[in-house]
N, C-alpha and C positions, 0 to 999 in steps of 0.2 A: 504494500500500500504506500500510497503518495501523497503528500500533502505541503500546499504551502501557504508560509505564514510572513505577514508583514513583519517588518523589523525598523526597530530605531538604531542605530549607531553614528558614530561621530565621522568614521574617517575608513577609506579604503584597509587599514594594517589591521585594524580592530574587526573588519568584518572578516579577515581572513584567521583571526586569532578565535571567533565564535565560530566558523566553521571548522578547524581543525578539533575544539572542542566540543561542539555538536559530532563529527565523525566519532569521537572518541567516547561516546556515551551508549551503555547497554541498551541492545534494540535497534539503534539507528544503524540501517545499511552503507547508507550514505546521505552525504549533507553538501547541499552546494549553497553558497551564500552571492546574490548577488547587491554590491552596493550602490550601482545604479540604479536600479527601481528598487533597492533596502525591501528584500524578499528572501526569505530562505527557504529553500526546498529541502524534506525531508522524506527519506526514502525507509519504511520503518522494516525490521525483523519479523518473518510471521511468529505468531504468535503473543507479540507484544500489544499492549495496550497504548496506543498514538496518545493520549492524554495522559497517561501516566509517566513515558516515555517524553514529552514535551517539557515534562516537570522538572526532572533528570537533566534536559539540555539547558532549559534556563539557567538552570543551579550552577551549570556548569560553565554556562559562559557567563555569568555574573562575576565566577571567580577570574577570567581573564581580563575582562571589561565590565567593570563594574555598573558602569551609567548606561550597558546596551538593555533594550527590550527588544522581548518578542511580545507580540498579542496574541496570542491562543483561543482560537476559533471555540 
């Protein structure tokens, strides 16, 4: 499953810092972040839960960039 979500960040290096840590979070296949139109696609593991998995990615790019948001559908 596929899904994408709007994004706030500041600057092209930060969006590449929430996608290596969106890749790097239980569940997500893969994560592409673009900061042109500040959207991030996520490509989830079956069997996981996308909302509970979305949780996980925030948390995790809070910790690289702390002032990025996602909004969660």
């Amino acid at each position: 499953m596929k899904k994408t979500y709007k994004i706030e960040v500041d600057c092209a290096n930060c969006a590449n810092k929430m996608e290596t840590a969106a890749k790097k979070t239980e569940g997500v296949k893969d994560a592409v972040v673009n900061f042109m139109t500040l959207k991030m696609s996520v490509e989830f593991e079956d069997g996981y839960d996308p909302k509970e998995v979305m949780q996980r990615v925030l948390k995790n790019c809070k910790k690289v960039e702390d002032d990025c948001e996602i909004y969660l559908k």
